[in-house]
C-alpha positions in Angstrom: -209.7 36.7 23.6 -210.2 35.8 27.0 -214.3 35.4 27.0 -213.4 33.3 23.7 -211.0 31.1 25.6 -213.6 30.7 28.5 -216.7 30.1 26.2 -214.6 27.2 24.5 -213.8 25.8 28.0 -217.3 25.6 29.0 -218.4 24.4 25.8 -216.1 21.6 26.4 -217.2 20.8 29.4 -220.9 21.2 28.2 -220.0 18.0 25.4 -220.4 14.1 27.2 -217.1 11.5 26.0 -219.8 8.9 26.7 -222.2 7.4 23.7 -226.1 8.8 23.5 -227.4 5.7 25.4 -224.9 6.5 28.5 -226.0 10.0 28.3 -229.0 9.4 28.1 -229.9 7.5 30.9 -230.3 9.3 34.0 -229.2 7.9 37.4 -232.1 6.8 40.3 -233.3 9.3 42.8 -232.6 6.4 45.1 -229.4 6.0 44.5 -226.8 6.8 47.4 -223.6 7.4 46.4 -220.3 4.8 48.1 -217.6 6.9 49.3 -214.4 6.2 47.5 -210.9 6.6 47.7 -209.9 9.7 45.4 -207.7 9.2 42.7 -204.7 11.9 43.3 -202.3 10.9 40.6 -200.4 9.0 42.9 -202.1 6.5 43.0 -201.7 2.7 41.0 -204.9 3.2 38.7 -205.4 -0.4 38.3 -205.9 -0.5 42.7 -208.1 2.7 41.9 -210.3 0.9 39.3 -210.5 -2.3 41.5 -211.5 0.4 44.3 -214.0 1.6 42.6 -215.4 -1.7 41.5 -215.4 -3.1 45.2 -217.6 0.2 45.9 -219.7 -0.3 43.0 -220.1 -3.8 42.8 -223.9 -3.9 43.1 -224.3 -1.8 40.3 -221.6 -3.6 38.0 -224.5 -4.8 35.6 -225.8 -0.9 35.1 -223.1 0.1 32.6 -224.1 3.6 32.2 -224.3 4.5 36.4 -220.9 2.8 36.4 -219.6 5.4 33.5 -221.2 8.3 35.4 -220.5 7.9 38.5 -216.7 6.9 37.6 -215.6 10.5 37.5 -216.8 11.5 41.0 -213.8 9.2 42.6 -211.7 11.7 40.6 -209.5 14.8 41.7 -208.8 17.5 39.5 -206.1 16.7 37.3 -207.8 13.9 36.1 -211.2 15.7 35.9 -209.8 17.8 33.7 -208.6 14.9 31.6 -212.3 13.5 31.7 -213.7 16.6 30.6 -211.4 16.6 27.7 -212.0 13.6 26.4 -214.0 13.9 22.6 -217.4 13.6 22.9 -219.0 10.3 22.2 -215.9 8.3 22.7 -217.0 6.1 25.8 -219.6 3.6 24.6 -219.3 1.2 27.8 -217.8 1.7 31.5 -214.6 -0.5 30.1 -214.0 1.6 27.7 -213.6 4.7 30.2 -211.4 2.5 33.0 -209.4 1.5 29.9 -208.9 5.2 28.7 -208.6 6.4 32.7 -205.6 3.5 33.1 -203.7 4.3 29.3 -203.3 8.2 30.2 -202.4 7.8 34.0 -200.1 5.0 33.6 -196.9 7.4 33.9 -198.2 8.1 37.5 -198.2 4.4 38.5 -195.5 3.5 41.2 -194.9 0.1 41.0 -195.5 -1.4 44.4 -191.8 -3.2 46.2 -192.3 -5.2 49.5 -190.9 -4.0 52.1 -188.5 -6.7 52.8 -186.2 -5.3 49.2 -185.9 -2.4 51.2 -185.0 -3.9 54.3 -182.1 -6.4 52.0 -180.9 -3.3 50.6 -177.0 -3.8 51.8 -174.8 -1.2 51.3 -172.3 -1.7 48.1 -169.1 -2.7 47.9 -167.0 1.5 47.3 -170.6 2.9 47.7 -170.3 6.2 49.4 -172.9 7.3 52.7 -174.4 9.9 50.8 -175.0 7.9 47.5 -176.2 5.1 50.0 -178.6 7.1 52.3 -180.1 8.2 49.2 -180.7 5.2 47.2 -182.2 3.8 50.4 -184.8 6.5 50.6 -185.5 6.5 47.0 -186.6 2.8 47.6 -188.9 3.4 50.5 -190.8 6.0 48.9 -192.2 3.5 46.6 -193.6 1.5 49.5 -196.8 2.2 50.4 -197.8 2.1 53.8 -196.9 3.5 57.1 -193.2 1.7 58.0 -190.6 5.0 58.5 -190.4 3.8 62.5 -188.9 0.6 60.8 -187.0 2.2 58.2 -185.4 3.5 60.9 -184.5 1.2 63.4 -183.3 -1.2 60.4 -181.2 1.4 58.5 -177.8 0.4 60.5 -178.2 -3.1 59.5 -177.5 -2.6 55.8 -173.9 -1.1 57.5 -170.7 -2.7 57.5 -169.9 -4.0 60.9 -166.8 -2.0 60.9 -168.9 1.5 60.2 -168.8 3.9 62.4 -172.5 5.2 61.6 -173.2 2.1 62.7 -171.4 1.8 65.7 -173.0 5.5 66.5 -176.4 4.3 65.9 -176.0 1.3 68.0 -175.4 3.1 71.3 -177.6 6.1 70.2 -181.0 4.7 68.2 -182.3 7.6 66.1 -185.9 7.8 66.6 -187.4 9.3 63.8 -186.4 10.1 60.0 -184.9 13.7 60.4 -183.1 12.5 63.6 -181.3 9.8 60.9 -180.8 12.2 58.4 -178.8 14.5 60.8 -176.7 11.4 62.0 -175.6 10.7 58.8 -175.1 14.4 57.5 -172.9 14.8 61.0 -171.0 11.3 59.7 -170.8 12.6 55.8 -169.3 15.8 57.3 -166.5 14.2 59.1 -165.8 11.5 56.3 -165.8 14.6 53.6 -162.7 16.1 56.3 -160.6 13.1 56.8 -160.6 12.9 53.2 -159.8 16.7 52.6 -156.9 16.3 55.5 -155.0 13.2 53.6 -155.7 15.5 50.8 -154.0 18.2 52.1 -151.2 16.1 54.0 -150.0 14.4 50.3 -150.1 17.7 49.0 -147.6 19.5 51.7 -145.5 15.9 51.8 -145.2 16.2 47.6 -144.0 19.6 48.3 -141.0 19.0 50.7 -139.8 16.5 48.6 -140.0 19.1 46.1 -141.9 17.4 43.6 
């Protein structure tokens, strides 16, 4: 069972997706290979493909280098969908970005500036927690390098009248987790004033006897 499982994996790697004339053609001993950015599922496949073509750009007339060379800016997961495809489906290098871009469009994050993070202001009843977390949420869709502005900016989106802010004021945090445990500490204390006017109805209901 298992050699016959194996032996139909390798066969289906043995088969090309691309057309006899793509196949056929074999690519120049002189070629030398751009290094490109690897595709990691993460990744917006249409920046990949535009990647790809900024690399390959002197060979964007040679259709069939194009196709073969395509699956080398690939990492595994989508290798794996490459060698899955059926054989003799790609006839031209459009075909296979088109394919490449229908099945990883799930993984696509769509790109937000950076300023809707930094105009995210915090709601009207909107709780810390539910706050800190939507404001996270958002950054993670930003690409780049801006959690030392994330930061610094995260008391602005405060009311003025917040203590969280007023703590971060006199005390910057200077790094993410440093953030995280001001706001825990500030979640903690909000979740026990609560409890204790909880607690204080509770034992005033119960002297008046009701």
């Amino acid at each position: 069972m298992g050699n016959d499982a194996m032996s139909k994996a390798l066969h289906q790697i043995s088969m090309s997706p691309f057309t006899n004339p793509i196949e056929r053609t074999k690519l120049a001993h002189r070629f030398t290979q751009p290094t490109f950015t690897i595709y990691n599922e993460r990744t917006d496949t249409v920046e990949h493909v535009s990647h790809f073509n900024q690399k390959m750009h002197i060979h964007s007339r040679n259709e069939a280098r194009m196709c073969k060379v395509f699956p080398s800016s690939l990492k595994p997961i989508a290798i794996r969908w490459f060698d899955g495809l059926e054989e003799g489906l790609i006839g031209s290098y459009e075909e296979l970005t088109k394919a490449f871009e229908a099945r990883f469009v799930t993984y696509n994050k769509i790109p937000r500036p950076l300023d809707s993070l930094l105009s995210r202001a915090m709601r009207e009843g909107e709780t810390l927690k539910t706050n800190s977390n939507r404001y996270w949420e958002l950054f993670n869709k930003i690409n780049g390098d801006f959690e030392d502005m994330a930061v610094k900016t995260f008391k602005v989106r405060l009311p003025m009248n917040s203590d969280l802010r007023k703590s971060l004021t006199i005390k910057l945090a200077q790094n993410k987790d440093q953030l995280m445990d001001c706001i825990n500490k500030h979640r903690r204390v909000g979740d026990n004033q609560v409890q204790g006017k909880g607690k204080a109805k509770v034992f005033a209901l119960e002297r008046r006897g009701l």
